[in-house]
N, C-alpha and C positions, 0 to 999 in steps of 0.2 A: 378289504380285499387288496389295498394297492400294496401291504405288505410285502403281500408276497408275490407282487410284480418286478421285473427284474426289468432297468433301463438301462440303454445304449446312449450315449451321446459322444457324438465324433467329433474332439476338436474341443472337448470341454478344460483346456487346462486355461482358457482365460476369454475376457471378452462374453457374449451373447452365451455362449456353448457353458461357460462356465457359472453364469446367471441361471441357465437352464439345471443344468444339474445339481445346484445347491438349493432349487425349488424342490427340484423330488427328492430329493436326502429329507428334507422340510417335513413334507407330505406322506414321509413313512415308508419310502420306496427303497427297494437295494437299486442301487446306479453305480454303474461302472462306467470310464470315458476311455478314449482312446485320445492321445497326444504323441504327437513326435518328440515333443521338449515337455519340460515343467510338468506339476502334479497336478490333478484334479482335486475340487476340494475338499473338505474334511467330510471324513462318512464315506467318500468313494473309494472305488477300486479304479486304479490309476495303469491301462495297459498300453503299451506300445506300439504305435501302428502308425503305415502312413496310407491315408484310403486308396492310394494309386497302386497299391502293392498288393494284390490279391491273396497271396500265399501269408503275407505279414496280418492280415488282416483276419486271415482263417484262425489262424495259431493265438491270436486276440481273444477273438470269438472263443474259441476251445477252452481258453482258460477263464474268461468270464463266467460259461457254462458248468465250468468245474469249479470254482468257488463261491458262484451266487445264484445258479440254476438258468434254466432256459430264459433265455431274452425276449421281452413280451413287447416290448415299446422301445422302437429304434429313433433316432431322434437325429439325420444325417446335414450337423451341421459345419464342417468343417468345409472351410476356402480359402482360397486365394486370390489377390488382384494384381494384376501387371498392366496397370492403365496406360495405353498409349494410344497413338489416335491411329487411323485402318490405315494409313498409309505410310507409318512406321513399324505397325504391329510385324513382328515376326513369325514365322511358324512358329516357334518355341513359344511363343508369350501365345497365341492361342490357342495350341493342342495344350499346353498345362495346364492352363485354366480351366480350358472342359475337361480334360481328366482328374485333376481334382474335383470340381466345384459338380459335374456332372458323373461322368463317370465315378465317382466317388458312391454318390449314391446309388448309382447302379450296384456297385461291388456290395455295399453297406447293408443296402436291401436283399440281395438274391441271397447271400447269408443267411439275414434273419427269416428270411421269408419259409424254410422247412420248418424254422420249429414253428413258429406261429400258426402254420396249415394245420400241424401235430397237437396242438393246442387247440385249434379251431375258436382261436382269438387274437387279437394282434391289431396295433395302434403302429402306422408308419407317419413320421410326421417330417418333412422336409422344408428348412430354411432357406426361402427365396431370398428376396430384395425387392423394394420398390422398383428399384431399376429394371428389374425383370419386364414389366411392362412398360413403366415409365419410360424407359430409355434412358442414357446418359451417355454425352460424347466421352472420344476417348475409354471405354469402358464395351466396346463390341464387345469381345471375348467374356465377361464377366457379366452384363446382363443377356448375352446367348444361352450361357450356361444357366443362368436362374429361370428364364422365363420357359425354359427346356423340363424345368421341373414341374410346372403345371401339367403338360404332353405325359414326364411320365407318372404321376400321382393318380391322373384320369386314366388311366391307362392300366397302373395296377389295383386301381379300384372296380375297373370290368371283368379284370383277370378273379380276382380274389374277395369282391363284395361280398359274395354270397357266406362266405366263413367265417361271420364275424371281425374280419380284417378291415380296416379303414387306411385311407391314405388322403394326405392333408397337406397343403403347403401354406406355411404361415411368412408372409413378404413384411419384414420388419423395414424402417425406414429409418431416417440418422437417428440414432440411438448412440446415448453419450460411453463411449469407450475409448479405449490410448487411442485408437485410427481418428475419432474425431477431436479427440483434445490437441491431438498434433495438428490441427490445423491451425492456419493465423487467425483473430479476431473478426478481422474485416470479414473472409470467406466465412466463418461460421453467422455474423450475422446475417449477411445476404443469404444464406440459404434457411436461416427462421425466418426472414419474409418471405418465403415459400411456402411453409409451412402454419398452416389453420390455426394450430394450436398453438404456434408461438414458440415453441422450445424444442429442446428434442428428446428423444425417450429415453424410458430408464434399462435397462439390459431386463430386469423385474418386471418391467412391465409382457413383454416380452414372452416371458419364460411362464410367466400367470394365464397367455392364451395358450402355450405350448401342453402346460399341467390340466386345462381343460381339457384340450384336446385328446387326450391320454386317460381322458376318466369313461368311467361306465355315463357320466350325463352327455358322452358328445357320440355315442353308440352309434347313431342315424346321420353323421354328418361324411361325407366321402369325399374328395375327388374336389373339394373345399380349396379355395386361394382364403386367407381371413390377413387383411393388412394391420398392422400395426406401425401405425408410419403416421397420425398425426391429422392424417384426413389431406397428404403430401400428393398421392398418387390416385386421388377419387374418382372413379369410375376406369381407370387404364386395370 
């Protein structure tokens, strides 16, 4: 069946987004991404959008639709970070934030969300953060927006449960990509004595709870936070 499932992922030209979408190329899925820069990887369909742009975003959408049929499983993970502490942060550093990281999904979702009604099937899965609950200084604006995504996943899982629709947010935690390799040594160890498991993830690992959650075995699961973080954020 996953054939002939068509995926969305926002933001897959590198990083977590782009672990995710080279899982379902994997798995036998048509997957298109959307990127402001750079290409998605091999096997995808590569459109241009930036999620704060509604109109850019449609015109994505349309041509997704017309090359690889209606979008069954949205996957809205594209953000941004302007970490500074609240008493520096500017309007600009925290309306962007949420209108990427939040509004983004908003735009990403209301999109997918007719054909999937049309379908009377449909997987929305949205990329938190630890932070989302955890907290992190320095970082209001960007665990606001994530932990905002739980609010709306529960929210469009009352709307839309009943249509075979599910909505999920998956809160991944340091997970090894360029944002964490540019760190210094000394900060990446002290933040593995944080963490349970000792290390930090793999972008695959990641993208393996994202691909479950997108199958007919996660059908009964809704309105779901599921961490991937290491056992970093346990019980937040």
């Amino acid at each position: 069946m996953s054939s002939e499932r068509v995926v969305l992922v926002t933001g897959g030209n590198r990083g977590i987004g782009r672990a995710i979408a080279e899982r379902f190329v994997a798995d036998g899925y048509r997957v298109a991404v959307t990127a402001r820069s750079g290409e998605g990887p091999e096997g995808t369909l590569t459109v241009r959008a930036d999620v704060t742009d509604a109109a850019a975003l449609d015109a994505a959408y349309t041509e997704v639709e017309q090359q690889l049929g209606p979008i069954a499983i949205v996957v809205a993970n594209a953000g941004i970070t302007k970490d500074t502490l609240l008493l520096r942060m500017t309007e600009e550093d925290f309306d962007s934030v949420v209108s990427t990281n939040l509004g983004g999904a908003f735009r990403v979702v209301k999109r997918a969300a007719k054909g999937m009604l049309r379908a009377r099937w449909g997987r929305v899965i949205l990329i938190s953060s630890v932070v989302g609950l955890y907290g992190s200084a320095g970082q209001i604006n960007y665990s606001s927006s994530k932990s905002a995504l739980v609010g709306f996943a529960r929210s469009l899982t009352r709307e839309l449960g009943a249509r075979s629709i599910t909505a999920n947010v998956v809160a991944p935690g340091f997970i090894e990509t360029d944002m964490t390799a540019a760190l210094p040594e000394d900060t990446q160890a002290e933040y593995k004595k944080n963490i349970p498991a000792g290390r930090f993830g793999d972008a695959a690992e990641v993208a393996a709870v994202v691909a479950w959650l997108a199958s007919d075995d996660a059908a009964y699961i809704s309105g779901a936070v599921i961490p991937v973080d290491g056992g970093l954020g346990m019980g937040h």
